[in-house]
Structures are given as structure tokens and as C-alpha cells.
C-alpha positions in Angstrom: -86.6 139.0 130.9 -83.7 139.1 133.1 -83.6 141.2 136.2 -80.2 142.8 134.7 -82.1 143.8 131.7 -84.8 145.4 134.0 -82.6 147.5 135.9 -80.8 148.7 132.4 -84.4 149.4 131.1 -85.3 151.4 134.2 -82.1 153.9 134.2 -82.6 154.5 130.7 -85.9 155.3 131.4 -85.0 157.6 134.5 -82.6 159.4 132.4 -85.0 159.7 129.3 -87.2 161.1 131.6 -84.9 163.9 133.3 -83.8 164.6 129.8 -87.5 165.4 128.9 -87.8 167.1 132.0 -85.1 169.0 132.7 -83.2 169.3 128.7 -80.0 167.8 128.3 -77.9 171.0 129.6 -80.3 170.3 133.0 -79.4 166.5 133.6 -75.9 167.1 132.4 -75.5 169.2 135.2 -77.0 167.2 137.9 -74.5 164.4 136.7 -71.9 166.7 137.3 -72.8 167.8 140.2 -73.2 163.7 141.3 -69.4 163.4 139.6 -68.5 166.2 142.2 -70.2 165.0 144.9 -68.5 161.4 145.0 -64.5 162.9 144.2 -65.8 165.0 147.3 -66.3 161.6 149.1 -63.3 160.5 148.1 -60.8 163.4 149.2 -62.7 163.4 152.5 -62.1 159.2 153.1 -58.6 160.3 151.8 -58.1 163.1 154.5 -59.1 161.2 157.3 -56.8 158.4 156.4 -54.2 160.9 156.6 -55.2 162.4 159.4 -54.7 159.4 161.2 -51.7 158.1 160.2 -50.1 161.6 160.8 -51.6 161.5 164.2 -50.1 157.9 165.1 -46.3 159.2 163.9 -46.8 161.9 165.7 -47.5 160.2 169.0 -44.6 157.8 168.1 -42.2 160.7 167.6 -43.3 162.6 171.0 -43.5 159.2 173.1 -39.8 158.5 172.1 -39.1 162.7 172.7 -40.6 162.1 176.2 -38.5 158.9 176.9 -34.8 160.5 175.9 -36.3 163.6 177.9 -36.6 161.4 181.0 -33.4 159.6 180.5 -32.0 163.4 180.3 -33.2 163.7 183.6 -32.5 160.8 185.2 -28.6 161.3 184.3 
């Protein structure tokens, strides 16, 4: 057998057995609450990507706000 065919075997297996387990309404929860748990992993890796790039125009704009502030100054 192939080793691809081994790991398709052994899900089904894993979910045959939460199904007799848990019911279908139990394991159809849990994979919702998995479904939930990555788009939550996702908004967060999203966020912090924003975060930063707001952060890095901000310093922009306020090191260029500081520069015409001192040439204010200097005149």
C-alpha cells in the first residue's frame, strides 16, 4: 500500500470513530469549532500585518511632520 493511502485510511478511521463516539451532531461541531479556530488564525496574521504597516506610515508621516517643524524653526 501506499503511504498516501495509509494516511486516507487513518482519517477516515479517526472520524468513523468520533462519529461513533461522539454522534454526527458531536463531530460536526468540533469541525466547526476547528473551521473557527483557523479563520481566527487568519484575522489575527491579518491584524498584525496591519498593524504594522499602519505603524511604519505613521512614523513616516510624523518623521516628515518633525522635519518641516524644524525647518519652521530654523526660519
Amino acid at each position: 500500500m501506499e503511504v498516501n493511502l495509509i494516511g486516507l485510511y487513518l482519517v477516515l478511521f479517526i472520524i468513523a470513530g468520533m462519529i461513533a463516539y461522539a454522534g454526527i451532531e458531536g463531530t460536526m461541531d468540533v469541525f466547526v469549532y476547528l473551521n473557527l479556530q483557523l479563520r481566527l488564525v487568519y484575522i489575527n496574521f491579518r491584524k498584525e500585518i496591519m498593524k504594522f504597516k499602519l505603524k511604519r506610515g505613521l512614523d513616516k508621516m510624523r518623521n516628515n511632520y518633525l522635519k518641516e517643524l524644524e525647518k519652521l524653526n530654523d526660519k
